[in-house]
C-alpha positions in Angstrom: 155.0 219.6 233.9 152.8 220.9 231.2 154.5 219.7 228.7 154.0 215.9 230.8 150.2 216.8 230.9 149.6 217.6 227.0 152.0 214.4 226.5 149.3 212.5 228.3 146.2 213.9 227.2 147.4 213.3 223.6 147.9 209.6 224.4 144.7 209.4 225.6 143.4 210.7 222.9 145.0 208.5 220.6 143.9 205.6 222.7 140.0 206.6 222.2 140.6 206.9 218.1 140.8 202.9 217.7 137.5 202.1 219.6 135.5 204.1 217.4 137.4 204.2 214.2 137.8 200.3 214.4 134.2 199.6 214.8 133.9 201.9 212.1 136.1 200.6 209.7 134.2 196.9 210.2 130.8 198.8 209.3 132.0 199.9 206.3 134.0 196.7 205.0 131.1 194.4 205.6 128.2 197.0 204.2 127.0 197.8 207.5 128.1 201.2 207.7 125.2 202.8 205.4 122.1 204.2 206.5 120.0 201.9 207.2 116.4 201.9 205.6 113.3 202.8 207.2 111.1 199.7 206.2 107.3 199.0 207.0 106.2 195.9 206.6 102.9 195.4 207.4 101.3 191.1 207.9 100.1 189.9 204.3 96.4 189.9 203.8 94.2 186.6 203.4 93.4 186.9 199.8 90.9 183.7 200.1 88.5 181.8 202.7 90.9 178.7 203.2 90.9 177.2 206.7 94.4 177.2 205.7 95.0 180.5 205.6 95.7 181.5 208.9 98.6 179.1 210.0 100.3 179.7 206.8 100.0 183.8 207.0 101.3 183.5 210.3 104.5 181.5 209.2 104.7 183.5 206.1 104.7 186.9 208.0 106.9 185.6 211.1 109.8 184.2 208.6 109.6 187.8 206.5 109.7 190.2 209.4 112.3 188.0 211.0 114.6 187.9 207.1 114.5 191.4 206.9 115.4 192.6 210.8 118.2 189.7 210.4 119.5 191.3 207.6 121.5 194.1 209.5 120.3 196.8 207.6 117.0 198.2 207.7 115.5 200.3 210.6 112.3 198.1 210.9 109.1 200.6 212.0 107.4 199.2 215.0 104.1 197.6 214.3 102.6 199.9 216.7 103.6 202.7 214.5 101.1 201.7 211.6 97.6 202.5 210.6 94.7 200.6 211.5 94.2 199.8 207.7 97.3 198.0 205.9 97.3 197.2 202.3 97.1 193.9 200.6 97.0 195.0 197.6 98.3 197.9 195.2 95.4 199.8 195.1 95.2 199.5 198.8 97.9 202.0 199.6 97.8 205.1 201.3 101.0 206.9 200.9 100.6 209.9 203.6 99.3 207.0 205.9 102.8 205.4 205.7 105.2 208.3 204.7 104.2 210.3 207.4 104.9 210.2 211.5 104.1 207.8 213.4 105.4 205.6 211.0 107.6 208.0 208.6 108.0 204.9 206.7 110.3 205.2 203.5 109.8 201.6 201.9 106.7 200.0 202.7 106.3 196.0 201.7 103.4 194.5 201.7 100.6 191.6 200.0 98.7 189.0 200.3 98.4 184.8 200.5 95.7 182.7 199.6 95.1 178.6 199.1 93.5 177.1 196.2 93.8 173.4 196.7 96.7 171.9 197.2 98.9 175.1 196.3 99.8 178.4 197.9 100.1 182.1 195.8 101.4 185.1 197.0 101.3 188.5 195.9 104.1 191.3 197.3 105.1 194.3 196.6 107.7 197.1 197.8 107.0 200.4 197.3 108.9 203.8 198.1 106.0 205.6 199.4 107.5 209.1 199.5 107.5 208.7 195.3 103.8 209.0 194.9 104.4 209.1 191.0 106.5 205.9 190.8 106.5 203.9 194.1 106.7 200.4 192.7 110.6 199.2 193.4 109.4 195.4 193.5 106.6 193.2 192.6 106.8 190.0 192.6 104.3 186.9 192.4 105.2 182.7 193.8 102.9 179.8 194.0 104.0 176.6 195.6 102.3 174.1 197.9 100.2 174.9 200.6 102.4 173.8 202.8 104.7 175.2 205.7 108.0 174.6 204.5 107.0 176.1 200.9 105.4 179.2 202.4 109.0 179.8 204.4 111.1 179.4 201.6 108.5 182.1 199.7 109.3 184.5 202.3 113.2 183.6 202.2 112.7 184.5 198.3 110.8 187.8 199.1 113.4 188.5 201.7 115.9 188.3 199.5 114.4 190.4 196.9 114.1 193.3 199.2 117.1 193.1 200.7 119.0 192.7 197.5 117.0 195.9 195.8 117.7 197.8 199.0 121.3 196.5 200.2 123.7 198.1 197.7 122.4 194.7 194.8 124.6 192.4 197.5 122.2 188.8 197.5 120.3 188.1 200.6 121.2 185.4 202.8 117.8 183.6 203.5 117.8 180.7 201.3 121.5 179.7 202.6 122.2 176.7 204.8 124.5 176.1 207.6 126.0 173.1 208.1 127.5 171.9 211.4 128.5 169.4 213.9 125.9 167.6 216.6 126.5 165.2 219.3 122.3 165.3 219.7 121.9 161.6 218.5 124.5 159.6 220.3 127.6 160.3 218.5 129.1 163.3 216.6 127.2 163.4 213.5 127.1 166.4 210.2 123.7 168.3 210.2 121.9 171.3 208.2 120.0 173.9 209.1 118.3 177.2 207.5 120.2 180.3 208.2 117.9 181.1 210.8 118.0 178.0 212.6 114.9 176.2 211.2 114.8 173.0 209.5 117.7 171.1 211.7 118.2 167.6 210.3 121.1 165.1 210.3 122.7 164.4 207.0 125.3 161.6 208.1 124.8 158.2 210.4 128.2 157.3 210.8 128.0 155.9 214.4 131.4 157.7 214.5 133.4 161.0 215.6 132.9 163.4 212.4 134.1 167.4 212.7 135.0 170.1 210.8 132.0 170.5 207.6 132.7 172.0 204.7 130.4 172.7 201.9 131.9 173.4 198.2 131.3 176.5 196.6 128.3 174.9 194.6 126.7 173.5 197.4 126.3 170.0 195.7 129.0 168.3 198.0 130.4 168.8 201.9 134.2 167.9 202.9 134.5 166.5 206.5 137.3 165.1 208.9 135.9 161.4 210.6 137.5 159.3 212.5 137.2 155.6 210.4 138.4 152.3 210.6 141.8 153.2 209.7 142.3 156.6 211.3 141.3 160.1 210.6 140.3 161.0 207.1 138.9 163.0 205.2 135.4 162.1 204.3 133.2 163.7 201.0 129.3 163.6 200.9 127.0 164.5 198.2 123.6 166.1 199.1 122.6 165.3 195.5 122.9 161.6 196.3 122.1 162.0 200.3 125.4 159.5 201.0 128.8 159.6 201.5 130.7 158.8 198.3 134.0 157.4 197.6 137.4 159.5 198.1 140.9 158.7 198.6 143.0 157.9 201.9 146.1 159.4 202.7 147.2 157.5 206.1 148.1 160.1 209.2 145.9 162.0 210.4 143.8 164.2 208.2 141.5 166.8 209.3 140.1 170.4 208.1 139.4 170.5 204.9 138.8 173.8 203.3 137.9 175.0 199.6 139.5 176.8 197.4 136.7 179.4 195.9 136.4 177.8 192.6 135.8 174.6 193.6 138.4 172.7 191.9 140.8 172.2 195.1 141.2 171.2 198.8 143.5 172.1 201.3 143.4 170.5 204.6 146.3 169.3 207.6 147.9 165.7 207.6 150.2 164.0 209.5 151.3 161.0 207.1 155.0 162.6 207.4 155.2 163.0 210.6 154.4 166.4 211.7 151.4 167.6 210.7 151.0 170.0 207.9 149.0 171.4 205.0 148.8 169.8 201.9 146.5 170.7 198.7 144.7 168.6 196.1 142.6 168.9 193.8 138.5 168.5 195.0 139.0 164.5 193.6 141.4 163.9 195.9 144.3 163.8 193.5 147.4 165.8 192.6 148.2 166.0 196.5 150.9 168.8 197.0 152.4 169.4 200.7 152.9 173.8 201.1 154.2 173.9 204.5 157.8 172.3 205.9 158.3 173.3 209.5 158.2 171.8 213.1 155.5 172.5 215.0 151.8 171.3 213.7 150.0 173.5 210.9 146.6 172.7 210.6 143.2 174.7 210.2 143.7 176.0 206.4 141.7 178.8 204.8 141.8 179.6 201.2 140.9 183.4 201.0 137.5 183.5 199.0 137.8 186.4 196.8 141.4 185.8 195.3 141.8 181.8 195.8 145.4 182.7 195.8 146.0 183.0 199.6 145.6 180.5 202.4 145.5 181.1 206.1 146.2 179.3 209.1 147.4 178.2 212.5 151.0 176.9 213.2 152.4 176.3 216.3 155.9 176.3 214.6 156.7 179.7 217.4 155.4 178.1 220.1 151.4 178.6 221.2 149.0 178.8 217.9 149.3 181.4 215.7 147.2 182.8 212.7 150.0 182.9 209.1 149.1 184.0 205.8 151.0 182.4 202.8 150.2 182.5 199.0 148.5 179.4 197.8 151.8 178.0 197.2 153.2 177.8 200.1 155.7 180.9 199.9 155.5 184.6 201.1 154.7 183.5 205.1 153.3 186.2 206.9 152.1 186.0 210.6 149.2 188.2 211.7 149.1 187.4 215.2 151.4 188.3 217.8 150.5 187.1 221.3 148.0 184.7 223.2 146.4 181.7 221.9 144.6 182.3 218.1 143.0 179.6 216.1 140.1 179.0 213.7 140.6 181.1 211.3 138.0 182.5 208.7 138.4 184.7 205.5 135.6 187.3 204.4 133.7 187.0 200.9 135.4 190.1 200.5 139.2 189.1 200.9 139.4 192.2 203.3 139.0 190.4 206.5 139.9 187.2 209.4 137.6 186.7 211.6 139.2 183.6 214.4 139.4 183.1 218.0 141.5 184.5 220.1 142.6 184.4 223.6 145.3 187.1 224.0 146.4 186.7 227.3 147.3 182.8 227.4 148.3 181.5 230.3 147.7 180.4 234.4 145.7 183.4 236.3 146.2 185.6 233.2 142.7 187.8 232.6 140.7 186.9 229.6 138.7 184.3 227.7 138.3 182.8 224.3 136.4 185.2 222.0 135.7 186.2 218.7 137.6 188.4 216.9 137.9 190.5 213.0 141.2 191.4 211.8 142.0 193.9 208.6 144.5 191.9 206.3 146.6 195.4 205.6 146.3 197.2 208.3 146.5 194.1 210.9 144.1 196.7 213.1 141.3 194.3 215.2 138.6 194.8 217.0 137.0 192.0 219.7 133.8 191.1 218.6 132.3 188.8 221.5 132.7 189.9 225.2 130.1 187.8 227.3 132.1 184.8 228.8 132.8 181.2 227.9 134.5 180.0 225.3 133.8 181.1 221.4 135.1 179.6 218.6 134.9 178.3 215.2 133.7 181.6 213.3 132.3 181.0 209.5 130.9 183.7 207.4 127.5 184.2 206.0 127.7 184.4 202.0 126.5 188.6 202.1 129.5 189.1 204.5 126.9 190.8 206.7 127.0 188.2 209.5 129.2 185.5 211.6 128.1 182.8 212.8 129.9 180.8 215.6 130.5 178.0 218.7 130.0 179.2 222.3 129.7 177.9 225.7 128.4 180.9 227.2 124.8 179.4 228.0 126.3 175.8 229.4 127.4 173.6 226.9 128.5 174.4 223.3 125.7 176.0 221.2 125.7 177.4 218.0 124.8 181.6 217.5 124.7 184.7 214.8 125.5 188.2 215.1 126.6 190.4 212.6 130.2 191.4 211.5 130.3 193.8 214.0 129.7 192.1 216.8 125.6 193.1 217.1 122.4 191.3 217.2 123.6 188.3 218.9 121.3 185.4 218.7 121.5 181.4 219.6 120.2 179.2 217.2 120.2 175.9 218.7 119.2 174.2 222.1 118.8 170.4 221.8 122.2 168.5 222.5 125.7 169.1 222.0 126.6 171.9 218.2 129.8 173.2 217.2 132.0 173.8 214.4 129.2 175.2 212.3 130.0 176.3 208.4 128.0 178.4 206.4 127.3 178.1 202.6 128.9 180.5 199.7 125.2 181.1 198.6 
């Protein structure tokens, strides 16, 4: 009998190791996993009389606050912590002020905005104000017009220059787009948005059914499955020319088209021999090369963005969808998962992870739902990443690795939201119509 109870209290234990060392693991893969730092920042100063002034400060210091406590990992001081007198300027600063409690502050950024006509200047700096001798880690001066869009994308720039002095020299995320499906104007259309949700605007007027956006590494040009005159194909459009330009058809239906990380090659599912399957070309549409040869459909390729020499992807060839691995070539098949229902999969910058959807108890009565989940490539350990209801899918990651962004239904009808890698910070970023399938850009 004893030995029965040590039996069980030892498999207990082992149980409890995953939960924790999981989440742990994720932290540390995706840069999450240091200590974060403690970061005052303060609202810019008006450095000038402009009537101006005042709406632009207020989008300039809502965007920056809002860059950095996105960013995942900084432990933003309250602005109830800080003096009565902030600094918008250098000579401004008073260290103890900052470095000590309330605030015990150890990164301080702060500055100023004025107008002068038609354009906009700011001044910031970041300073470590527990080095008295040599605080200054940043300064930085941008002038642009004195308008609202050109004050956010100063902030994005300043965001980013914190966050990529502070974050281990990984580039922020602030200036990157996201690019995704809406129903909001009648029919299924490609839009873009900011990172953060701003900015939405519709990029194609079809008047069709268009899905699955994705941009190339370079950001000049976005692969997308529509439904045309002669069936499903795949569709390329150029935001340097604002238009759809001219690609080749393949016949069957052709749908998710994914890059490879240099940019030279697509891979995407088609059924113009039947059963559908994944098939690579190269990014002009020729050279087209079939890498998979089973029954069952394959579909929903993945090239894995640090190596460009593996692809993943869901086959039904063993009965319900399943996530595979193979090399770029189609050989050395691997399946990573083993039960349920798993699609959508996503590969980190960092070649280490999947990220997909996943219910893993499929079936009539059987307890679950369709949620978000990060998989280790070696180790095949995961770790369930959404856990409030409805149905989640279509994962993409940001460029810093950092964050996911994804599709859910858990407020109604499908919406797109953020969180980061490991699951946190949870946030919708758009309300009006019908969004889904949403895909981040590389930078």
């Amino acid at each position: 009998m004893k030995r029965f109870h040590s039996w069980i209290i030892a498999f207990v234990l082992l149980l409890s190791i995953p939960t924790w060392g999981q989440q742990d693991w994720i932290r540390t893969g995706t840069g999450l996993g240091v200590e974060k730092v403690r970061l005052a920042v303060p609202d810019f100063k008006a450095s000038t009389q402009d009537p101006k002034n005042s709406d632009l400060l207020k989008v300039f210091n809502d965007t920056l606050w809002n860059d950095l406590d996105n960013a995942g990992i900084f432990d933003m001081v309250s602005k109830s912590f800080y003096p009565l007198e902030v600094p918008g300027t250098a000579a401004d600063v008073k260290f103890e002020a900052w470095s000590s409690p309330p605030p015990n502050a150890s990164m301080l950024a702060f500055g100023n905005l004025g107008i002068s006509g038609a354009n906009a200047t700011v001044q910031g700096w970041l300073y470590d104000v527990k080095n008295v001798t040599s605080p200054q880690v940043l300064g930085k001066q941008y002038q642009d017009a004195a308008t609202s869009d050109a004050v956010r994308t100063i902030a994005h720039k300043f965001a980013d220059e914190i966050i990529f002095r502070l974050g281990g020299g990984i580039q922020g995320i602030a200036e990157s787009k996201i690019f995704f499906v809406s129903g909001r104007s009648g029919h299924k259309e490609i839009w873009a948005m900011d990172y953060d949700g701003a900015n939405q605007r519709e990029l194609t007027h079809l008047g069709s059914i268009s899905l699955s956006p994705r941009i190339s590494p370079e950001g000049s040009r976005l692969a997308f499955s529509s439904l045309t005159k002669t069936g499903w194909e795949i569709l390329m459009y150029s935001l340097d020319l604002d238009r759809v330009v001219t690609f080749p058809k393949f016949g069957g239906t052709n749908l998710s088209p994914a890059w490879s990380a240099d940019g030279t090659k697509l891979a995407f599912s088609s059924s113009r021999s039947g059963d559908s399957e994944i098939y690579v070309m190269d990014s002009s549409g020729a050279n087209l090369k079939r890498i998979t040869s089973f029954k069952g459909p394959d579909v929903s390729p993945v090239w894995n963005r640090k190596t460009g020499a593996q692809i993943a992807w869901v086959s039904g060839r063993s009965g319900l969808p399943q996530i595979y691995t193979m090399e770029a070539d189609g050989t050395n098949v691997q399946r990573l998962t083993d039960e349920g229902y798993a699609v959508s999969p996503a590969w980190s910058p960092n070649g280490q992870f999947l990220v997909f959807s996943w219910i893993r108890h499929y079936g009539p009565g059987a307890p679950g739902a369709q949620d978000i989940y990060i998989m280790d490539i070696v180790s095949k350990q995961w770790v369930q990443l959404t856990h409030d209801g409805g149905r989640n899918d279509f994962p993409s990651w940001s460029p810093d690795g950092r964050h996911i962004i994804f599709q859910s239904s858990r407020a109604g009808g499908d919406q797109i939201w953020t969180m980061l890698a490991d699951g946190t910070n949870q946030k919708r970023l758009t309300t009006a119509g019908s969004n889904m399938q949403p895909n981040w850009s590389w930078k």
